[in-house]
N, CA, C and O atoms as a GROMACS GRO file, in nm:
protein
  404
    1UNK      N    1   1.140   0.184  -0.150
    1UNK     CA    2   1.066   0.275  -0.234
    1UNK      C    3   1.003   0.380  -0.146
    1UNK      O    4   0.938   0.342  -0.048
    2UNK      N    5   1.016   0.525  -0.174
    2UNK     CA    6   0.968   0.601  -0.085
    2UNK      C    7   0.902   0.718  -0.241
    2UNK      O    8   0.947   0.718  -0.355
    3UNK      N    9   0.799   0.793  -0.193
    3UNK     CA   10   0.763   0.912  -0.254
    3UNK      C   11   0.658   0.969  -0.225
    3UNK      O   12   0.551   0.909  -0.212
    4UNK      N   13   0.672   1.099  -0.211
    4UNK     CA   14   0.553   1.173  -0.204
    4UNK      C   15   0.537   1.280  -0.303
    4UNK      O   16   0.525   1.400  -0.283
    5UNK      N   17   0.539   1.215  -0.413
    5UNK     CA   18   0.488   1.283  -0.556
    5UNK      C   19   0.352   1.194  -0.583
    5UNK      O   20   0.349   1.072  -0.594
    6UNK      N   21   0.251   1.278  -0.590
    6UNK     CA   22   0.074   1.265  -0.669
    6UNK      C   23   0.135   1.187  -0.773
    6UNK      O   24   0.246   1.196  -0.827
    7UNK      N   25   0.007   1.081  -0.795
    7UNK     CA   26   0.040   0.990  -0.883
    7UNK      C   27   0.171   0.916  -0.927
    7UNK      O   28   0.168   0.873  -1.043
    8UNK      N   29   0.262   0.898  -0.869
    8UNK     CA   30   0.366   0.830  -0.855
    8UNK      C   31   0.346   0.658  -0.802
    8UNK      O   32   0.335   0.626  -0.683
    9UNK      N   33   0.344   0.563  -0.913
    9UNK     CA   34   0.259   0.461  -0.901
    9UNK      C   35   0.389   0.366  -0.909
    9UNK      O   36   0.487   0.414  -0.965
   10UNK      N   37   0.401   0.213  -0.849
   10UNK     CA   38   0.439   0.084  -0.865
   10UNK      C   39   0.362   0.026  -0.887
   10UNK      O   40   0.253   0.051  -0.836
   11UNK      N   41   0.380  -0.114  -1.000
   11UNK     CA   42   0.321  -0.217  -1.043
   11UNK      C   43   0.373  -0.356  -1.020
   11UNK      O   44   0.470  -0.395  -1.085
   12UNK      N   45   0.316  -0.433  -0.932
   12UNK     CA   46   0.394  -0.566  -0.874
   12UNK      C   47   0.288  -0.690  -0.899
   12UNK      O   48   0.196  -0.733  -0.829
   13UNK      N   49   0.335  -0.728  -1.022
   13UNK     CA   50   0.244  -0.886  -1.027
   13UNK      C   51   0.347  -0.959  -1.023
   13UNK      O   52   0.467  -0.959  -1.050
   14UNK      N   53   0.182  -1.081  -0.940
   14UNK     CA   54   0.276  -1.196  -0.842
   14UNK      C   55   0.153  -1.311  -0.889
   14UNK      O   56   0.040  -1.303  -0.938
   15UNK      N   57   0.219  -1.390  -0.858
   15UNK     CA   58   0.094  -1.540  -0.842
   15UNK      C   59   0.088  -1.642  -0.698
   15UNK      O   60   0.168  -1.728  -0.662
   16UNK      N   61  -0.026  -1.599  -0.638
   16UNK     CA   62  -0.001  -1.649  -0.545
   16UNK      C   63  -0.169  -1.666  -0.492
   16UNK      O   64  -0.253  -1.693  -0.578
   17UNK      N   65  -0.198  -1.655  -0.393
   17UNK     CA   66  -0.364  -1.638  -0.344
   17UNK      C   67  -0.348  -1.526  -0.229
   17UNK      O   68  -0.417  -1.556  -0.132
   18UNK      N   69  -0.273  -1.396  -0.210
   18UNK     CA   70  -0.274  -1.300  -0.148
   18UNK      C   71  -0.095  -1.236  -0.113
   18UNK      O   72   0.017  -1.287  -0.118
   19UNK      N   73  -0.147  -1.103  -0.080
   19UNK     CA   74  -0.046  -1.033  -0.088
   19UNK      C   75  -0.025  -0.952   0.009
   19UNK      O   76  -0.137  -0.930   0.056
   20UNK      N   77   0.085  -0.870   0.094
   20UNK     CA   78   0.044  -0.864   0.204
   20UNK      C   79   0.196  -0.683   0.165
   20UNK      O   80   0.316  -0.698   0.145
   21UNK      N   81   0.144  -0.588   0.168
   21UNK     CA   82   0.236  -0.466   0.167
   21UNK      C   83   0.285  -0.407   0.311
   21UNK      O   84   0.211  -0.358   0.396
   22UNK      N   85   0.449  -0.426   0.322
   22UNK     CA   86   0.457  -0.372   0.412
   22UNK      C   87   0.533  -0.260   0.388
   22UNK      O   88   0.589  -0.244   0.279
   23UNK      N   89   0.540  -0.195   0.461
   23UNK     CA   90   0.582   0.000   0.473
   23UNK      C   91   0.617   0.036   0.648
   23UNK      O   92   0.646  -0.033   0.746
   24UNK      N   93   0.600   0.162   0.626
   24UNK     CA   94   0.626   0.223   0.718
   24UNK      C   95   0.523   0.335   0.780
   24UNK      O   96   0.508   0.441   0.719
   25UNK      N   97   0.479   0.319   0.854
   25UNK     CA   98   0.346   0.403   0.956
   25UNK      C   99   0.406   0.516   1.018
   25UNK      O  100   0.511   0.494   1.079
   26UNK      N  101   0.356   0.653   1.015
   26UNK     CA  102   0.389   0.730   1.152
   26UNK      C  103   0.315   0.832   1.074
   26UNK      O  104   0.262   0.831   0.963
   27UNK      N  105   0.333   0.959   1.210
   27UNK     CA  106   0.277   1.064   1.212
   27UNK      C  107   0.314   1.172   1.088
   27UNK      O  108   0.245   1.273   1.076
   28UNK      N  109   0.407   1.151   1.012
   28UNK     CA  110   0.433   1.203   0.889
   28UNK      C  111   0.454   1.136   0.762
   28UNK      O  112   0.554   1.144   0.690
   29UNK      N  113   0.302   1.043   0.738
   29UNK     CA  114   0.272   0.971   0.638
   29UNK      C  115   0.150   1.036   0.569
   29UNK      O  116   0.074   1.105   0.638
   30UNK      N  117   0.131   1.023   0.468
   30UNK     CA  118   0.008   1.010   0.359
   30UNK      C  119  -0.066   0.883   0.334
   30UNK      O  120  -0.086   0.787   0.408
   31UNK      N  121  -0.091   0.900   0.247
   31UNK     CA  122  -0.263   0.783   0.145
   31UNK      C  123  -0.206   0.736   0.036
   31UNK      O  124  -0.138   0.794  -0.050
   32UNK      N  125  -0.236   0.641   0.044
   32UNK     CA  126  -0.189   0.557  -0.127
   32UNK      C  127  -0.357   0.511  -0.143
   32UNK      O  128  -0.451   0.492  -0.065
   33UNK      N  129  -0.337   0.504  -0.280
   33UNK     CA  130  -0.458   0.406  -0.355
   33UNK      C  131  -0.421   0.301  -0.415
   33UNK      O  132  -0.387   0.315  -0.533
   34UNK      N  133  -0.416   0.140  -0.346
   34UNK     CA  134  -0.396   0.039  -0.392
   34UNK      C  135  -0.542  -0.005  -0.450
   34UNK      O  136  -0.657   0.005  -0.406
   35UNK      N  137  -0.468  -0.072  -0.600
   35UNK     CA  138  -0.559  -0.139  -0.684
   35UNK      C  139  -0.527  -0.259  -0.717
   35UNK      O  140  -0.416  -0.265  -0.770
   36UNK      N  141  -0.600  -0.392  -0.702
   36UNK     CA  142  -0.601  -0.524  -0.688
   36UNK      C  143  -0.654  -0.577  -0.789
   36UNK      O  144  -0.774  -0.590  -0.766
   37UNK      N  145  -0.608  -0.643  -0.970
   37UNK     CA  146  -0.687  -0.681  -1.060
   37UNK      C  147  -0.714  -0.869  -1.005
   37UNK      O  148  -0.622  -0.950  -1.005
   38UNK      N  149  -0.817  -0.894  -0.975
   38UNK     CA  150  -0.866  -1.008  -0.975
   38UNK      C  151  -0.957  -1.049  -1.057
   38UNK      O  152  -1.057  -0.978  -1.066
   39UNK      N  153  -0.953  -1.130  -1.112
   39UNK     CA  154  -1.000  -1.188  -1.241
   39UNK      C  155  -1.080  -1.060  -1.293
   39UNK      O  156  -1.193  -1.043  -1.246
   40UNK      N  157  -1.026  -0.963  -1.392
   40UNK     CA  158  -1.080  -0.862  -1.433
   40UNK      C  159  -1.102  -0.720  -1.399
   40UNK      O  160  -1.069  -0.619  -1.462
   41UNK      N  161  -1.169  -0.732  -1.278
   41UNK     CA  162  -1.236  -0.642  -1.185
   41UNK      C  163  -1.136  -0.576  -1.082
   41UNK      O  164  -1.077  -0.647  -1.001
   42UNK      N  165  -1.121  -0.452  -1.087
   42UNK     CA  166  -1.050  -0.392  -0.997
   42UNK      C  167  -1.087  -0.347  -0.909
   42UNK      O  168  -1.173  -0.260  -0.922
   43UNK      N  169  -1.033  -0.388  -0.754
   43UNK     CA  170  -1.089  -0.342  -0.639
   43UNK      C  171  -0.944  -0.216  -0.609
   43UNK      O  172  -0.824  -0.212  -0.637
   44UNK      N  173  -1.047  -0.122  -0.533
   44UNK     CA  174  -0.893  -0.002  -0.535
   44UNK      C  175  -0.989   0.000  -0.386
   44UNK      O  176  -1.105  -0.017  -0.348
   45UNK      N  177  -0.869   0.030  -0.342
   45UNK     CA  178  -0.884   0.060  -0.171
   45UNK      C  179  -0.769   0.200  -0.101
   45UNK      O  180  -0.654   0.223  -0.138
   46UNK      N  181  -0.815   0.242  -0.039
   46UNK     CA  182  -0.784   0.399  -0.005
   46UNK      C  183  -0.693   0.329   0.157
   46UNK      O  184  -0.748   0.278   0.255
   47UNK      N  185  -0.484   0.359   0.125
   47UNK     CA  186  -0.450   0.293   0.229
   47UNK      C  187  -0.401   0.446   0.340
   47UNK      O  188  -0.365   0.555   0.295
   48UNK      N  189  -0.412   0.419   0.456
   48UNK     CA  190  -0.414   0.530   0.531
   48UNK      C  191  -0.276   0.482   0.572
   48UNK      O  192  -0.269   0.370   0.624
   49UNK      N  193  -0.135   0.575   0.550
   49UNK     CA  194  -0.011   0.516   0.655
   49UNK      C  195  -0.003   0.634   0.770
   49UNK      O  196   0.091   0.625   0.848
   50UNK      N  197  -0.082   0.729   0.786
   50UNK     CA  198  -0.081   0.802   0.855
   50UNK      C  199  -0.069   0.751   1.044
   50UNK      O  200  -0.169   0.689   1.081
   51UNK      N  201   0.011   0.768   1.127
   51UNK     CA  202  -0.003   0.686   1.272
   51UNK      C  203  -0.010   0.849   1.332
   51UNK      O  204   0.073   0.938   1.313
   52UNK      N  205  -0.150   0.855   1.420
   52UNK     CA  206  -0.166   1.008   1.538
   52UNK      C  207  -0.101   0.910   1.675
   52UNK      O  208  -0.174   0.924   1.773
   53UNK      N  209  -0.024   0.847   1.692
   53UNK     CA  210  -0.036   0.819   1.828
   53UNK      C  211   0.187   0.820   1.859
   53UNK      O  212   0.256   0.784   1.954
   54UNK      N  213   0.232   0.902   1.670
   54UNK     CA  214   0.334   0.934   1.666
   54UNK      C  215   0.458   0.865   1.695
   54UNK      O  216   0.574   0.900   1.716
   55UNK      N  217   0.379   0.724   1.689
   55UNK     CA  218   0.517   0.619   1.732
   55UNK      C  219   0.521   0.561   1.562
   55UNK      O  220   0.434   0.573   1.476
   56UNK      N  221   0.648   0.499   1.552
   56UNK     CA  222   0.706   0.509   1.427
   56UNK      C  223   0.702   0.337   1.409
   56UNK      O  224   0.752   0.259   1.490
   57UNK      N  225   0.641   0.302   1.298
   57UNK     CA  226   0.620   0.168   1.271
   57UNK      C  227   0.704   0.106   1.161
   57UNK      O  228   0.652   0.121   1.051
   58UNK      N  229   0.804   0.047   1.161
   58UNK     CA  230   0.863   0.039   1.069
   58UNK      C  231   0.855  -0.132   1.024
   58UNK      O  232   0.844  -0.226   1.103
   59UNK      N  233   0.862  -0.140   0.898
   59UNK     CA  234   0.821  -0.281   0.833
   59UNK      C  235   0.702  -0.362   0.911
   59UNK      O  236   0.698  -0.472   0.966
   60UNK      N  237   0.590  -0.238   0.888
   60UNK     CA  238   0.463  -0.282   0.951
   60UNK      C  239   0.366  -0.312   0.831
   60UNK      O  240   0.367  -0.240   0.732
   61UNK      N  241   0.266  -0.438   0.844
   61UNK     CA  242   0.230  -0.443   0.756
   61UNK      C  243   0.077  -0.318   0.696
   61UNK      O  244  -0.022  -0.292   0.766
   62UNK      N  245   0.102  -0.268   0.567
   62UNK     CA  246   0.010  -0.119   0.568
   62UNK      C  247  -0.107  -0.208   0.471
   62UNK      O  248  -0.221  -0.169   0.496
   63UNK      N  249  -0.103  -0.298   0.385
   63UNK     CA  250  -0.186  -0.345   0.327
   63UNK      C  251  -0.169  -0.522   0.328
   63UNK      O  252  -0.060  -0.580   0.321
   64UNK      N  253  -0.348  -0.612   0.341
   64UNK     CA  254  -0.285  -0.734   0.345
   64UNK      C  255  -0.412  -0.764   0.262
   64UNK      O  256  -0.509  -0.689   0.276
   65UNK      N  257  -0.420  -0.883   0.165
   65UNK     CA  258  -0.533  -0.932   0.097
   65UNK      C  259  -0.491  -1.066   0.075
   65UNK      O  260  -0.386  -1.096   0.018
   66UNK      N  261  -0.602  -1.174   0.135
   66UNK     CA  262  -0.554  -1.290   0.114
   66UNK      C  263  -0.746  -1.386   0.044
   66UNK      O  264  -0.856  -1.333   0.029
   67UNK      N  265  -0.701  -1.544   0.019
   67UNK     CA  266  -0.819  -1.552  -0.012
   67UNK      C  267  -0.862  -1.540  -0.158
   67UNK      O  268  -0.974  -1.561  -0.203
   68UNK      N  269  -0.746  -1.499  -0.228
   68UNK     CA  270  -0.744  -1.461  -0.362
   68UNK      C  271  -0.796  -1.616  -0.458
   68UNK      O  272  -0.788  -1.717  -0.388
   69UNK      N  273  -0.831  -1.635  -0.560
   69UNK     CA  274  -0.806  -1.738  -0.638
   69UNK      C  275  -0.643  -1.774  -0.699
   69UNK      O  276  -0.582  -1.682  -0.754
   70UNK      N  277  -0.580  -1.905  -0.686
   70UNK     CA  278  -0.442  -1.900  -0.704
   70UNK      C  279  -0.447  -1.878  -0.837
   70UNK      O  280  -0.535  -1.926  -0.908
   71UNK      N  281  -0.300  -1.764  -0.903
   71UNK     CA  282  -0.302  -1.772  -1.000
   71UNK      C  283  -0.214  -1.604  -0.996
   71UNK      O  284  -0.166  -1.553  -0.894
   72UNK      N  285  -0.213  -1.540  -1.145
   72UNK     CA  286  -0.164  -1.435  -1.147
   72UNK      C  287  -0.278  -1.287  -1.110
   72UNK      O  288  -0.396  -1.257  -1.127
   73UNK      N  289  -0.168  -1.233  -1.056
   73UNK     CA  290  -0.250  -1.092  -1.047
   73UNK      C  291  -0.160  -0.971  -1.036
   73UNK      O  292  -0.037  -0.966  -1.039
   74UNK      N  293  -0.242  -0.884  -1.024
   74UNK     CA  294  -0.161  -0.779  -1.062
   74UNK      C  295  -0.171  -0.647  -0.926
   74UNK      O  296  -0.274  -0.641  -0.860
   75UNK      N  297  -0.083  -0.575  -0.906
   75UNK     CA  298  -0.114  -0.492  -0.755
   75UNK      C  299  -0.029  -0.356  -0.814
   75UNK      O  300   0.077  -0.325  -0.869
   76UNK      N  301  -0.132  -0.308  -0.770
   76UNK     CA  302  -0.055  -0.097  -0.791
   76UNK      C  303  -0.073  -0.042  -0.701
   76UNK      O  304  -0.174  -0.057  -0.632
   77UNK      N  305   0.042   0.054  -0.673
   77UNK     CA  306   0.025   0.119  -0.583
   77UNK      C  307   0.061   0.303  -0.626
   77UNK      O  308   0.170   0.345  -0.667
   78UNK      N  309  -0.059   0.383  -0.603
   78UNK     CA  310  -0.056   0.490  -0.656
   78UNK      C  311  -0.029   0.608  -0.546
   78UNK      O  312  -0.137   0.619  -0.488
   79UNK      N  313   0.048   0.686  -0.498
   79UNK     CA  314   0.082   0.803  -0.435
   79UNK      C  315  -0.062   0.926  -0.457
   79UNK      O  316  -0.065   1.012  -0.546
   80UNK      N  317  -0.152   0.908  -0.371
   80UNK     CA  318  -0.249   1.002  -0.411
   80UNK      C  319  -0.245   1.177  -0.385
   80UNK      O  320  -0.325   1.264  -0.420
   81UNK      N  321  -0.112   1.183  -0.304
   81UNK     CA  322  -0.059   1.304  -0.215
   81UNK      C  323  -0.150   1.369  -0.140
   81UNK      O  324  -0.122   1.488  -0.153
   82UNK      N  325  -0.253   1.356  -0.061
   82UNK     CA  326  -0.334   1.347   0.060
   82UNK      C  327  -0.258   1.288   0.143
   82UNK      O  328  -0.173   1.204   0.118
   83UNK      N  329  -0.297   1.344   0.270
   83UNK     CA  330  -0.302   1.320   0.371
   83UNK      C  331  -0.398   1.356   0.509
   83UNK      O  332  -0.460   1.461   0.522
   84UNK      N  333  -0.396   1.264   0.588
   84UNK     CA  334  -0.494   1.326   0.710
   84UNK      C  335  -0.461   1.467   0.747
   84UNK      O  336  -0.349   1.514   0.731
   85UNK      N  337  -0.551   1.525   0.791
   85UNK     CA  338  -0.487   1.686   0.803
   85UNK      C  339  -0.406   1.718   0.935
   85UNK      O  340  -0.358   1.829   0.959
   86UNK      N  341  -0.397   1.603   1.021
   86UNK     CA  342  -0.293   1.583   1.131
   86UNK      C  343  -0.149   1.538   1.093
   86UNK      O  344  -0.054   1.553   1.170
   87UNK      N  345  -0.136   1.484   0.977
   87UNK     CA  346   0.005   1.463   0.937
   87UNK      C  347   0.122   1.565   0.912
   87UNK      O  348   0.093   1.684   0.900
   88UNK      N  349   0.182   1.546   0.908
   88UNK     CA  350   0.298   1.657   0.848
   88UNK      C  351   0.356   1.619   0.732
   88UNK      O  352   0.442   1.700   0.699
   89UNK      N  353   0.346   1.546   0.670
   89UNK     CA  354   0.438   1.506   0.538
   89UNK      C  355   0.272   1.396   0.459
   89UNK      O  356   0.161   1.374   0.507
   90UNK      N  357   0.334   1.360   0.338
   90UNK     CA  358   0.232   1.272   0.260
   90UNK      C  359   0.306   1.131   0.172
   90UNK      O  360   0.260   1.049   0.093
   91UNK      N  361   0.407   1.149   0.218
   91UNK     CA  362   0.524   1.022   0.177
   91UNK      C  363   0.481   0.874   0.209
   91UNK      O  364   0.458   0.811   0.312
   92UNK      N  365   0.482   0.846   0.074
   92UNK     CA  366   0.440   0.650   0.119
   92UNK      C  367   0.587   0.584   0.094
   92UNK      O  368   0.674   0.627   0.019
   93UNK      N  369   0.590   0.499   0.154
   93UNK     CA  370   0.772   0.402   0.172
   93UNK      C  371   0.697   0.262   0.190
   93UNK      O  372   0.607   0.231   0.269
   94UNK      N  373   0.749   0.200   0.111
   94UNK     CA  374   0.698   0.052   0.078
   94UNK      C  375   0.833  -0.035   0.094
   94UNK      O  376   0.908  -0.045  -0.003
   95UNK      N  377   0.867  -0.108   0.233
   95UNK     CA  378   0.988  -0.181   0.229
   95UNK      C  379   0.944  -0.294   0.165
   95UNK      O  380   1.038  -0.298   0.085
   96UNK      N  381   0.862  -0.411   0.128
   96UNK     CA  382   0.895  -0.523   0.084
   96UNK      C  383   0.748  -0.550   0.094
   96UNK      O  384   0.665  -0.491   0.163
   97UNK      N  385   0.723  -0.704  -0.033
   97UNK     CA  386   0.599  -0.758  -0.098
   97UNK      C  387   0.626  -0.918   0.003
   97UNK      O  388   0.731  -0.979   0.020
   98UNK      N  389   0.525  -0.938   0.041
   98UNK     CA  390   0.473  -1.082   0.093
   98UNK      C  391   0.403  -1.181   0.053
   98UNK      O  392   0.318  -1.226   0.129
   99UNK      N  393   0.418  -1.226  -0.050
   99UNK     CA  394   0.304  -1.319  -0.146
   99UNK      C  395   0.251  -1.414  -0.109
   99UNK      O  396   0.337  -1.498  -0.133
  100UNK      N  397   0.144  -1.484  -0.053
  100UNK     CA  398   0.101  -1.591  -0.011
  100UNK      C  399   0.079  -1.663  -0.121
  100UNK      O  400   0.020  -1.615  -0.217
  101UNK      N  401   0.129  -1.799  -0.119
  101UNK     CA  402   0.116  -1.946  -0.181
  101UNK      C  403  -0.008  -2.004  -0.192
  101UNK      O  404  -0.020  -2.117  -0.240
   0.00000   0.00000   0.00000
């Protein structure tokens, strides 16, 4: 999954007690806004894939949350099209979901 279209969102519910997003890091990444429904309450967290040190991270993990209560939940991930103002591009790429048991 790759995009750097604003508001361009995935929705991945899983059941497990944490979740762990991996992607891809480098110097021509953007910001996602992941949102985490746990029992109700949504925690949204501001993910930075932006890397200044221009080395290229691939199937690195960009978001991890564990610790959860077991059970179902729900995870979004929203394309906010920001970026650090050192980046060159604002593209989020999400290779694969990690669900902890």
């Amino acid at each position: 999954l790759r995009s750097s279209v604003k508001d361009d969102t995935i929705t991945v519910e899983f059941y497990g007690t944490g979740i762990d997003i991996i992607g891809y890091k480098s110097w021509s990444r953007g910001q996602a806004e992941v949102t985490l429904d746990e029992s109700g309450a949504a925690v949204v967290t501001l993910v930075e894939t932006f890397d200044a040190s221009y080395d290229m991270h691939y199937q690195y993990p960009v978001y991890s949350v564990s610790g959860l209560t077991p059970g179902n939940h729900t995870l979004k991930i929203r394309v906010t099209g920001e970026r650090d103002f050192l980046a060159s591009g604002n593209a989020i790429d999400v290779d694969a979901f990690v669900v902890h048991k």
